[in-house]
Phi, psi and omega in degrees: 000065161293122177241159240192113172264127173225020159179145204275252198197166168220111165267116186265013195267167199070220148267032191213076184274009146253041176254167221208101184243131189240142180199145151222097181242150179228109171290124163289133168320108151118189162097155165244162191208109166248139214259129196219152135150182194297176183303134192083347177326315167119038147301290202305325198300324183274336165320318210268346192281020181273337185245007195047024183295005172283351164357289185310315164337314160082000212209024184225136161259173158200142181232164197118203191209131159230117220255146112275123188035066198359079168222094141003097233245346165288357194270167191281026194227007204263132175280095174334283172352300194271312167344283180307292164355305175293302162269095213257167168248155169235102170307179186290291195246157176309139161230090151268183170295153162289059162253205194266143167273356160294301166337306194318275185354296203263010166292345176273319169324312185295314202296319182286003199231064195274355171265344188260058182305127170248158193283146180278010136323297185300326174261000148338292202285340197296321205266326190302279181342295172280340135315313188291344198289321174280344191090022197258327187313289180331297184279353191240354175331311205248348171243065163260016184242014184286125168320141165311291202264048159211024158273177198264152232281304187309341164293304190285313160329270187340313182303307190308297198323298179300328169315320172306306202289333167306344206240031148050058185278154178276340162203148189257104170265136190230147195218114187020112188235015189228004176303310170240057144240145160307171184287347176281271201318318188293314196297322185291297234293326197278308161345292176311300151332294170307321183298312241275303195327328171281015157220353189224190217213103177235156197213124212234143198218115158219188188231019165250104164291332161299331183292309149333320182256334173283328171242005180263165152281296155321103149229161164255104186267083186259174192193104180062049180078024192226130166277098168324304214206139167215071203240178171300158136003260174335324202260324185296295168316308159250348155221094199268183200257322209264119177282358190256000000 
């Protein structure tokens, strides 16, 4: 299940309406792959365009294809909705909803399912599963009727990651999702991932390289909107291609 970046974008955001992100990248199906390298680089930019959130923005074109289970998530039939469904994000610092974290969970079920009411047995189990699925159930068991935003920083990450998994996504992008955690937290948050890599397809934009080499299969090595390197983890690392 390879999915394909096969041309890049254009951005006008900020104070730089010439920058120019050009790419032909091919991602593997499961596994994590990270897209690394300084600040402006277009990583993030290009993260966001696999789920389109540059969208929102209003101020980015992009031209080109990015196919999932070759399908072109740019064409003009493609549902954002079910898209984004498919394709979940994980953010810099934790956002839950301010509600209960038994809500958090099953809030992308309602939205996405407004026809389907499910028994609250069914959303029981919805909410059990993707905790335990994050490593969260044992602690959040006896608080799932708790505000989200007043568990601890490394939980409510965690928390977003499970908000996703009821809606069975094929790839999870996370864009530096351990920047404002400390290191025991960064350390489960990086954890999670490796449980997490054998079913889902994560793609991850940090500005740590060791951290790059510790959970990816995969890096992307970028630099002014240009991919340098693009290799196994390993072979990028000890013997890279790219003198930069």
């Amino acid at each position: 299940m390879d999915r394909a970046l096969q041309r890049g974008l254009q951005s006008s955001q900020g104070s730089d309406p010439g920058f120019r992100l050009e790419v032909d990248l091919k991602l593997p199906g499961r596994g994590v792959s990270a897209l690394f390298g300084p600040s402006g680089c277009g990583k993030t930019t290009l993260l966001r365009c696999f789920n389109r959130v540059n969208e929102r923005y209003g101020n980015v074109k992009t031209t080109g294809e990015i196919r999932i289970h070759d399908k072109n998530i740019y064409d003009a039939d493609v549902s954002l909705p079910e898209l984004r469904k498919s394709v979940g994000m994980v953010f810099q610092r934790p956002n839950p909803i301010p509600i209960s974290v038994y809500e958090n969970v099953v809030f992308g079920t309602r939205i996405h399912n407004p026809s389907h009411l499910l028994k609250k047995s069914e959303l029981d189990d919805v909410v059990e599963q993707a905790l335990r699925e994050v490593m969260l159930w044992q602690d959040l068991k006896d608080k799932l009727h708790t505000k989200a935003t007043t568990l601890q920083l490394e939980q409510q990450q965690k928390l977003c990651i499970a908000r996703l998994l009821p809606l069975k996504p094929e790839v999870i992008l996370m864009d530096e999702p351990c920047s404002a955690l400390d290191a025991e937290a960064t350390r489960a948050i990086e954890e999670l991932m490796l449980t997490l890599e054998g079913r889902y397809t994560i793609v991850i934009v940090t500005h740590n390289m060791a951290q790059a080499r510790r959970v990816s299969h995969e890096c992307v090595f970028m630099l002014l909107g240009e991919i340098m390197e693009h290799s196994r983890t390993e072979d990028l690392f000890i013997a890279p291609r790219n003198p930069k």
